[in-house]
C-alpha positions as CSV (number, residue, x, y, z in Angstrom):
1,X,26.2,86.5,-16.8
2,X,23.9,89.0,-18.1
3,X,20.6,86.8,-17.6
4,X,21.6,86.2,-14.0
5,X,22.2,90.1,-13.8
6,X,18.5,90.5,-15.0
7,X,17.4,88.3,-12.6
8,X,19.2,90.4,-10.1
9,X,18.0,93.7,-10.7
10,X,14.6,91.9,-11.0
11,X,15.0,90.9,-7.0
12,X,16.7,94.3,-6.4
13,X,13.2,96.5,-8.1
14,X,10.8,93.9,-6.5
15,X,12.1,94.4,-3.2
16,X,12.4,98.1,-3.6
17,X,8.8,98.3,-4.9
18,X,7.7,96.2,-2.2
19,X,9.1,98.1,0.8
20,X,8.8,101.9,-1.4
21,X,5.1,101.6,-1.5
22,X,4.2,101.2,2.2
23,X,6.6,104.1,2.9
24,X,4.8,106.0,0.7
25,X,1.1,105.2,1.4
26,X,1.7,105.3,5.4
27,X,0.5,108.6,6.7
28,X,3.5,110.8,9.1
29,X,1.8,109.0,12.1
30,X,2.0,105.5,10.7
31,X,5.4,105.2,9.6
32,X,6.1,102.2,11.9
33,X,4.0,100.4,9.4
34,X,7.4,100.8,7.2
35,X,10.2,99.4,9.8
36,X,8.1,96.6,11.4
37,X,7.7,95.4,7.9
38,X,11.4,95.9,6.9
39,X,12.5,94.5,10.4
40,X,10.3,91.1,9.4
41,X,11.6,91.0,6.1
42,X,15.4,91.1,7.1
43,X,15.0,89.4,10.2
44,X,13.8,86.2,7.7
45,X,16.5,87.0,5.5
46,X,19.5,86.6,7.4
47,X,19.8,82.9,8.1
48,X,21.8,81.4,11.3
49,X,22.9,79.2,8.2
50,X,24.3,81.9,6.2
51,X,26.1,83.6,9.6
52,X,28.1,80.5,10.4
53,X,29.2,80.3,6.5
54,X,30.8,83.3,7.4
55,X,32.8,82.3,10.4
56,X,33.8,79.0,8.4
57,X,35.6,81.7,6.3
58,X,37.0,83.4,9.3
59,X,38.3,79.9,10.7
60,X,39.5,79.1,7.4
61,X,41.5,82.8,7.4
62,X,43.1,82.0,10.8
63,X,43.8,78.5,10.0
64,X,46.1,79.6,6.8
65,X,47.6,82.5,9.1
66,X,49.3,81.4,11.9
67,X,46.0,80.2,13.6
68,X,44.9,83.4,14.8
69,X,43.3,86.8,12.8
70,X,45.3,89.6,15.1
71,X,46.3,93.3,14.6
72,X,49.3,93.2,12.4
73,X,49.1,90.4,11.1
74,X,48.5,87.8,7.8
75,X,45.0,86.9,9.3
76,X,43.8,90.3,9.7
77,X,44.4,91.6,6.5
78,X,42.7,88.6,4.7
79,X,39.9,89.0,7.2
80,X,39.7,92.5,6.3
81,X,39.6,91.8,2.6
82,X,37.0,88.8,2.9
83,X,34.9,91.4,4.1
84,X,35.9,94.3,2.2
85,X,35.1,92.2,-0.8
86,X,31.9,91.3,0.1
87,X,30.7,94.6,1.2
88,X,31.9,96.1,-2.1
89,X,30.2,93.4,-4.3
90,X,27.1,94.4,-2.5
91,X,27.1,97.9,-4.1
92,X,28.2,99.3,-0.6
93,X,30.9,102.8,-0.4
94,X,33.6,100.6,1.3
95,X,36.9,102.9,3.0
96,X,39.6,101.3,4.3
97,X,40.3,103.5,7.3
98,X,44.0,103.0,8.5
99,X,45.0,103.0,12.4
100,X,48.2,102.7,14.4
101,X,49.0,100.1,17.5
102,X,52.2,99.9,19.0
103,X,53.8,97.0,17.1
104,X,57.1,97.3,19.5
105,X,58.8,99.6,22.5
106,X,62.1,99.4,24.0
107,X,63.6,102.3,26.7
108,X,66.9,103.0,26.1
109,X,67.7,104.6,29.5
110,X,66.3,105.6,32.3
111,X,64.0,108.7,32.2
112,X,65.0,112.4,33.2
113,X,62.8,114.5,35.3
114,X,64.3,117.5,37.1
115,X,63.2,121.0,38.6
116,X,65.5,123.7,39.3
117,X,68.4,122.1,41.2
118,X,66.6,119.0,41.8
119,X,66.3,116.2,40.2
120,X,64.3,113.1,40.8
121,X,65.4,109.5,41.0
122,X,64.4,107.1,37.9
123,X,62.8,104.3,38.4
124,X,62.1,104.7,41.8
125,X,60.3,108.3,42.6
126,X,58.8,108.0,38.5
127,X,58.7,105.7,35.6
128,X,58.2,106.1,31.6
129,X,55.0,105.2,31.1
130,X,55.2,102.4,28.4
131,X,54.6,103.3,25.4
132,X,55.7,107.0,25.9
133,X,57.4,108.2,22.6
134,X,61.3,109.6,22.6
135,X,61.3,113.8,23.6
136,X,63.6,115.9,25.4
137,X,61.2,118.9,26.2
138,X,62.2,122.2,28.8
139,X,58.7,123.9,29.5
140,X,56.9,125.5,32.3
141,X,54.7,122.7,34.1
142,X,51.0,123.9,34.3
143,X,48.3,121.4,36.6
144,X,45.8,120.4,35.4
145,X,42.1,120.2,37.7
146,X,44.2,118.8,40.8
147,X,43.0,118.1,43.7
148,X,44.9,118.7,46.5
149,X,45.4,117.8,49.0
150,X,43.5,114.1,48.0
151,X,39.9,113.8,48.9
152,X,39.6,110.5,51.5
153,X,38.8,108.1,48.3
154,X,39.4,108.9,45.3
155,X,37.4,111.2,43.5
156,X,40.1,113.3,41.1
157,X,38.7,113.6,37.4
158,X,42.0,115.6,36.8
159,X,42.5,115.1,32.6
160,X,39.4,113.0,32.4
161,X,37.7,116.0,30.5
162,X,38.8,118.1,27.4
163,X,37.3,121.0,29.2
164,X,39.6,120.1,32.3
165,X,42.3,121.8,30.3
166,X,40.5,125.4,29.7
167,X,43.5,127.6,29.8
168,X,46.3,125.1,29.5
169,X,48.9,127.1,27.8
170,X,50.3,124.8,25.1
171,X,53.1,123.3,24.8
172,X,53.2,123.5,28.6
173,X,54.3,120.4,30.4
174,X,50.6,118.8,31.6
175,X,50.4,117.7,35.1
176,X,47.9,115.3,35.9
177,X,46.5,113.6,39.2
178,X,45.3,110.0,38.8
179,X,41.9,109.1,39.5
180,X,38.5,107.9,38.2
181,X,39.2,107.6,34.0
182,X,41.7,105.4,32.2
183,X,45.0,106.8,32.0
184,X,44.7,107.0,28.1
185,X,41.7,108.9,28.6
186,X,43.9,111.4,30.5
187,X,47.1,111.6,28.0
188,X,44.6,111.3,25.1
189,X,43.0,115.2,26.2
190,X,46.6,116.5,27.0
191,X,47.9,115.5,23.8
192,X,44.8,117.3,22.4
193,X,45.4,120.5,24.2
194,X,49.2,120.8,23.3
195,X,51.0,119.8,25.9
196,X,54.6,119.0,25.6
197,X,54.7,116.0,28.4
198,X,52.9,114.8,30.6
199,X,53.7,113.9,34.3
200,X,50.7,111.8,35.8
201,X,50.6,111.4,39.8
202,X,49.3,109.1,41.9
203,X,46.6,110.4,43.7
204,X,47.6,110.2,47.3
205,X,45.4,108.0,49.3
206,X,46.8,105.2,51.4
207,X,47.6,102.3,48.9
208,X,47.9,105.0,46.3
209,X,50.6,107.0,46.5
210,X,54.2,105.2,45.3
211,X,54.7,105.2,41.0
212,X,55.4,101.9,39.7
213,X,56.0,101.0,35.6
214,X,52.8,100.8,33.7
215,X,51.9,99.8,30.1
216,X,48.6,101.8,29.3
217,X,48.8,100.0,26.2
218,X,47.9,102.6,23.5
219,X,49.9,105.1,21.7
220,X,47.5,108.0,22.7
221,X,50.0,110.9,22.5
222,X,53.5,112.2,20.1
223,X,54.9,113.3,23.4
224,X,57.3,111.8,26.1
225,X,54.8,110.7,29.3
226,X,55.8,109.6,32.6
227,X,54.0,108.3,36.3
228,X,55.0,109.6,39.2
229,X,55.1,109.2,43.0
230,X,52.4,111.5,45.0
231,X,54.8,113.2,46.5
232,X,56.4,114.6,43.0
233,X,53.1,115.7,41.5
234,X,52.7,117.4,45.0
235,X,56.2,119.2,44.7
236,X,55.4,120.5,41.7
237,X,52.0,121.7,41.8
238,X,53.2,123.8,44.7
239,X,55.8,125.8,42.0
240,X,53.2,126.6,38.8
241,X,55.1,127.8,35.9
242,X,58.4,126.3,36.9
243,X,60.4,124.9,34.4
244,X,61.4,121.6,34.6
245,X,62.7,119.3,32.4
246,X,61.3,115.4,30.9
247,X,63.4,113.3,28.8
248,X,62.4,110.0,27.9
249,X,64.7,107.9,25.1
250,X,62.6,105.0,24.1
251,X,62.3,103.4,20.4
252,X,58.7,102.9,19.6
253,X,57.4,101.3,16.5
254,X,53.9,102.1,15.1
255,X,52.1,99.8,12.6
256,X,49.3,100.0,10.7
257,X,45.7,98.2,10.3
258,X,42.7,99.3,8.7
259,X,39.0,99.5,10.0
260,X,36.7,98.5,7.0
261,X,33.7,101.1,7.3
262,X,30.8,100.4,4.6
263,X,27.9,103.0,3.4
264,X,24.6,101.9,2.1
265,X,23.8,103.6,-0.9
266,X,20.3,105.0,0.3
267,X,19.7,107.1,3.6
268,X,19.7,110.6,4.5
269,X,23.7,111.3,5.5
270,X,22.9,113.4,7.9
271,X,20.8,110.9,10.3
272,X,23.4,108.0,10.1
273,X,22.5,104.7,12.1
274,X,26.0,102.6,12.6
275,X,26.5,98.8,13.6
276,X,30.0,97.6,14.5
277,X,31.7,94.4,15.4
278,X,35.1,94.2,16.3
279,X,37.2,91.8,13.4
280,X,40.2,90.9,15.0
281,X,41.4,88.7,17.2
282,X,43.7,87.8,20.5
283,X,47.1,86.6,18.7
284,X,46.1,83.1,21.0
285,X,43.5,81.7,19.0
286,X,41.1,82.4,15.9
287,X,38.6,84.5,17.7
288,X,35.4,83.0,16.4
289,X,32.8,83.8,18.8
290,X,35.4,86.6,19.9
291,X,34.7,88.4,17.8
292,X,33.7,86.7,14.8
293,X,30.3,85.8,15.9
294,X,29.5,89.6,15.9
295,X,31.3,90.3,12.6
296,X,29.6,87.5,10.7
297,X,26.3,88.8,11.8
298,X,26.6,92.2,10.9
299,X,28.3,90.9,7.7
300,X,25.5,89.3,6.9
301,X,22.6,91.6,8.2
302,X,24.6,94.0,5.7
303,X,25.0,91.7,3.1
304,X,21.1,91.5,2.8
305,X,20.3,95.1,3.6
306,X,21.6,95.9,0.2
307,X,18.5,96.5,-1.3
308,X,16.7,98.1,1.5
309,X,15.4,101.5,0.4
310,X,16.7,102.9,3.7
311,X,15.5,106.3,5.0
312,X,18.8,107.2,6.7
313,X,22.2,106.3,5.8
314,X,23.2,103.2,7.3
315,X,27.3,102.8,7.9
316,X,28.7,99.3,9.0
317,X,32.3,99.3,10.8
318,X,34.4,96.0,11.0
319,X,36.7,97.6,14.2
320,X,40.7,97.1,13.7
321,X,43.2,96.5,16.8
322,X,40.0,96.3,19.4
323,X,41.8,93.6,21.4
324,X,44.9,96.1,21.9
325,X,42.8,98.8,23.3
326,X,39.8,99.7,21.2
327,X,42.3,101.5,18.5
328,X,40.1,101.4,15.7
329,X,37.0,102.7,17.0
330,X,39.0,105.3,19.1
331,X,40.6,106.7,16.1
332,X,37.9,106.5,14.3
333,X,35.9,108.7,16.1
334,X,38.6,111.1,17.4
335,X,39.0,111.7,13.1
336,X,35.6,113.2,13.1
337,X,34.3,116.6,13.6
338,X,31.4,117.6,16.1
339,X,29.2,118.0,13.2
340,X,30.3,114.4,11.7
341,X,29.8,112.6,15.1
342,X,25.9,114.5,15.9
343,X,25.1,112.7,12.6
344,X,25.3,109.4,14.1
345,X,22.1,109.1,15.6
346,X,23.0,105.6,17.2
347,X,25.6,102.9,17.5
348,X,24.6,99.5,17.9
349,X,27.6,96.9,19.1
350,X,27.6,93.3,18.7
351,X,30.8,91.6,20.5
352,X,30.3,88.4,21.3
353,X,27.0,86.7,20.3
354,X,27.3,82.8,20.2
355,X,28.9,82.2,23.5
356,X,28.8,78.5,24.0
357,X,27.4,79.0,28.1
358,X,25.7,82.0,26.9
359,X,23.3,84.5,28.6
360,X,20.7,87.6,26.1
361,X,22.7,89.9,27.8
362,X,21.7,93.7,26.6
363,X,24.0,97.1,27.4
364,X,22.1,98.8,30.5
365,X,21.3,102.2,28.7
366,X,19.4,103.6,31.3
367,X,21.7,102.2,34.2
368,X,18.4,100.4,35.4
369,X,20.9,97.7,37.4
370,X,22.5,100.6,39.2
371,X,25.6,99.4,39.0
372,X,29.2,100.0,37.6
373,X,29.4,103.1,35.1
374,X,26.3,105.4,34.6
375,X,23.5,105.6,32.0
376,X,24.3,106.3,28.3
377,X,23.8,109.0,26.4
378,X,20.1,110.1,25.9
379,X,18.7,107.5,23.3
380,X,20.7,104.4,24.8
381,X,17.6,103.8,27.1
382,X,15.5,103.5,24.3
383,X,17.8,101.6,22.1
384,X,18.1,98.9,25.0
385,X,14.2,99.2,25.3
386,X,13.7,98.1,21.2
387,X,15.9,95.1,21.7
388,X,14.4,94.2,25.0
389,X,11.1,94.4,22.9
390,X,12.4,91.9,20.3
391,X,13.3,89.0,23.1
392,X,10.3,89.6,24.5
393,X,8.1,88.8,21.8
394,X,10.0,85.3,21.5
395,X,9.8,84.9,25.1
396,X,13.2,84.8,25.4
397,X,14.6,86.5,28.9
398,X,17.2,89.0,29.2
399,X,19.5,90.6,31.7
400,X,21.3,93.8,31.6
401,X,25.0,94.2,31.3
402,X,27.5,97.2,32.3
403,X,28.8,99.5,29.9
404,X,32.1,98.8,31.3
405,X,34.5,100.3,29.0
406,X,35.2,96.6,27.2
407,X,34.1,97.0,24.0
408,X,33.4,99.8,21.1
409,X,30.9,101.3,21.9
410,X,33.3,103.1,24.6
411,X,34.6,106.1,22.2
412,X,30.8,107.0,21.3
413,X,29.3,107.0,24.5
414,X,32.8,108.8,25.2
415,X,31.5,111.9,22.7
416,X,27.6,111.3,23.7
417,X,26.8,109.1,20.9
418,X,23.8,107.0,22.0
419,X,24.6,103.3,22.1
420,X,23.6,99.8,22.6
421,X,24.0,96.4,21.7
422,X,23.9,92.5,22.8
423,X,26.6,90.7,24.9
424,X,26.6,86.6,25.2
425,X,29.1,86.5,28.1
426,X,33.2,86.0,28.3
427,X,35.3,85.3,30.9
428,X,33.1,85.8,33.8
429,X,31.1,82.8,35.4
430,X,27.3,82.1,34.9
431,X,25.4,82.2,38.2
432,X,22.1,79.6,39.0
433,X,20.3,82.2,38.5
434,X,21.4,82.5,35.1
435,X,21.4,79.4,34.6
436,X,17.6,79.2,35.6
437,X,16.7,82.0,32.7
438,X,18.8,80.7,29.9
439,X,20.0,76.9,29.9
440,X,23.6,76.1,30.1
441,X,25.5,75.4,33.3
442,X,26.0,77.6,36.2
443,X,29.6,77.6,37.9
444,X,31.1,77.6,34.5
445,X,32.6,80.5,32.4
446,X,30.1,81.9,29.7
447,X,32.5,81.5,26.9
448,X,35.4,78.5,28.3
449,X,37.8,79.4,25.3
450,X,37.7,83.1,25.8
451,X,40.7,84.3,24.9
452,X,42.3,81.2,24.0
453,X,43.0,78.8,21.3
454,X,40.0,76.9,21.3
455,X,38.1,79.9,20.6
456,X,37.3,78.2,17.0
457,X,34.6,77.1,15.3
458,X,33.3,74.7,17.5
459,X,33.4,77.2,20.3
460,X,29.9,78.8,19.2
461,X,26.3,78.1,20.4
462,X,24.0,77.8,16.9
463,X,20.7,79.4,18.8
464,X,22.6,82.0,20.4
465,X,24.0,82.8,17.1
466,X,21.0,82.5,15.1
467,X,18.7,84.6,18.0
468,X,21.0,87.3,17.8
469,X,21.8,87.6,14.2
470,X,17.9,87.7,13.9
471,X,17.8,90.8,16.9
472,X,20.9,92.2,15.2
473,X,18.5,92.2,11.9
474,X,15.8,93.5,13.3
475,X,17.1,96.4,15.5
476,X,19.3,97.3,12.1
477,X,15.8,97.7,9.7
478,X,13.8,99.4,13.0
479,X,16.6,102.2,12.6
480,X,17.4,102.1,9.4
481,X,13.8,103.7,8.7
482,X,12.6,104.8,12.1
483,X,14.6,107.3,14.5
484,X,12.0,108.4,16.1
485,X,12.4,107.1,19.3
486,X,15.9,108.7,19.7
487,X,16.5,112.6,20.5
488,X,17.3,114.6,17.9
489,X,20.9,116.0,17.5
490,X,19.7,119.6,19.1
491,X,18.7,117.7,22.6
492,X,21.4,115.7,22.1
493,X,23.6,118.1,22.2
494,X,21.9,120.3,24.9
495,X,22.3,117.1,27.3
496,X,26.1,116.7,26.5
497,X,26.6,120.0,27.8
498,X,24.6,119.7,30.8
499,X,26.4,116.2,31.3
500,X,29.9,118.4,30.8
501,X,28.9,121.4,33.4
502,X,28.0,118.4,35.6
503,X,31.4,116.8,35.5
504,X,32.9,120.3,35.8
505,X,31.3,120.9,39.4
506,X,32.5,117.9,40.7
């Protein structure tokens, strides 16, 4: 034991030595001497072979647990420890971060919603919206950014924005027009701002305009929540301040999961560069290449970062209940402050790396494509720009990919965070085209098992893996000791509230 110890701390000095030396002999100007030779060095040390060991043990989890690794359950938690454990053995600051999910919801009854003398018909003119906790609350209702009467399409960004609700009175009952952001997104700020309820509306277009039962599928809010007809939210944005009353009697059942968030022991905390992977799974299957493909690699791009003498702090996240909603990384963020979040300079997200029909497919930062959602936040350009780099000098091709709300990296781009990241392919079907750039077979989903219970072991393409977990390497070590190429937190934050007075005038 204590020779092999030696022997470690040997390793540990030489490669500390060996990467401390160029650091400190390259000149300000030269100090992508440093990264380019860290990014070789890791790249070489995290092995295709030493990925897959890893999702042999995440196989092996879900196979002793049910046969899948999903929120709440056996396989989760082992999962979570398999790489707790390992993180913690490498010398990393490993928090166990807990998070709710629904776990169950029943209603009761039907809902109550009246105003003055009237009252409206459950079930029919509104519905809870599942999973809307129990509350009886009296208050004056209080719109919130409506637009009314509708625009042609829709167009409302009613509750989309925090700043939306500038002079909500809390503990108001929110009303809110549907349109352009997830729901959650919409009782997520009302919850923030105090509300008491929350009525959302459809938004009043043809096709649009009748309230039907939903399941947004998050527990965003402590407060009862209901959708309503057009014609209700109408009604009642005529009368401001009247007092109505909401009264939803549901049973819901919150369980916990924990994100596993690991700290390298070198870095400068306040320029933090984070790489997360979700670790759970669909309760159908195992979720190896969904998502342990991504988890193993940053696992092991971790596991061999130990000794790096980073220059900024470098924070891993293994994501709980992503498959439910992106819980884990939305809670996550939503627990820090301003100050907490501008210290994470970038996110890089791996979900889905090995896709067996796979395509190098890399988060459109700059929205180059021009389609689906916009550009990231300043710095994702550049971010999708390095990894483009690394392809390139394999010769490998690449296509871009939508930031389409899917995945993690959601809640930081959410708060401005630049982001970026690689994508293999799901459920969606590989054109010729695609076909032509990467191999595989066109007219046939990129990942067949997506979803499903043959998502195991065998359901992962071994050069995918291994060219990704080399790019997930190399990207990690670029940052790790180079931001350069990312605004600072100042611009940062100066285009966030340009982005925000934007939004407002629309």
């Amino acid at each position: 034991m204590i020779a092999r110890f030696r022997k470690s701390a040997i390793r540990a000095l030489t490669l500390v030595t060996a990467l401390s030396l160029p650091f400190a002999l390259a000149p300000p100007a030269n100090a992508g001497i440093v990264d380019e030779a860290a990014a070789k060095l890791l790249v070489k040390k995290v092995t295709g072979t030493n990925v897959n060991k890893h999702l042999q043990a995440f196989q092996a989890i879900a196979t002793a647990n049910g046969g899948n690794r999903a929120a709440g359950t056996s396989g989760y938690d082992a999962s979570r420890d398999y790489v707790a454990n390992k993180l913690r053995k490498a010398g990393y600051k490993v928090t166990l971060q807990p998070i709710n999910f629904v776990e169950s919801w029943t209603e009761n009854s039907p809902p109550v919603l009246t105003a003055g003398a009237k009252t409206y018909v459950p079930n029919e003119d509104f519905f809870t919206f599942q999973p809307s906790p129990a509350g009886d609350v009296t208050a004056p209702v209080q719109g919130v950014d409506l637009t009314l009467p509708p625009t042609p399409t829709p167009t409302s960004t009613s509750g989309c924005e925090q700043s939306d609700f500038t002079g909500f009175q809390a503990g108001n009952i929110a009303l809110i027009q549907r349109g352009t952001c997830p729901f959650a997104t919409k009782v997520r700020n009302a919850g923030f701002a105090g509300a008491s309820g929350i009525i959302v509306f459809n938004e009043g277009q043809p096709g649009r305009t009748d309230a039907n039962p939903l399941d947004i599928g998050e527990w965003r809010a402590a407060i009862p929540m209901v959708y309503a007809d057009f014609f209700v939210g109408n009604e009642l944005a005529a009368t401001p301040g009247a007092t109505i009353r909401l009264k939803v009697d549901s049973t819901l059942v919150l369980g916990t999961d924990d994100n596993v968030i690991a700290e390298s022991r070198f870095g400068d905390p306040r320029n933090v560069v984070m790489v997360g992977a979700h670790l759970d799974s669909v309760p159908e299957g195992p979720g190896i290449n969904d998502n342990g493909s991504g988890s193993a690699a940053i696992l092991e791009t971790a596991l061999q970062l130990q000794h790096f003498p980073v220059k900024n702090k470098v924070r891993f996240a293994f994501w709980a209940a992503e498959e439910i909603g992106l819980l884990g990384s939305d809670q996550y963020v939503e627990s820090l402050s301003q100050a907490q979040r501008d210290r994470i300079r970038v996110y890089l997200n791996f979900d889905m790396v090995a896709s067996p029909n796979y395509a190098y497919m890399l988060y459109d930062g700059d929205d180059s494509d021009a389609t689906g959602a916009p550009a990231g936040p300043p710095g994702s350009a550049q971010i999708e720009d390095q990894l483009e780099n690394f392809f390139g000098k394999r010769n490998l091709p690449t296509i871009g990919t939508d930031f389409d709300g899917r995945s993690d990296y959601g809640p930081f781009i959410a708060v401005g965070i630049p982001s970026g990241g690689i994508f293999t392919g799901a459920e969606d079907i590989k054109t010729a085209e695609e076909a032509a750039l990467f191999g595989g077979t066109a007219g046939v989903a990129f990942d067949v098992c997506y979803h499903q219970a043959c998502d195991t072991i065998t359901n992962v393409n071994a050069t995918a893996l291994d060219v990704n977990s080399d790019a997930i390497a190399d990207s990690t070590a670029r940052y790790a000791f180079n931001l350069k190429s990312i605004p600072g937190r100042d611009d940062a934050s100066i285009a966030r509230k340009g982005v925000a007075a934007a939004d407002a005038r629309s």
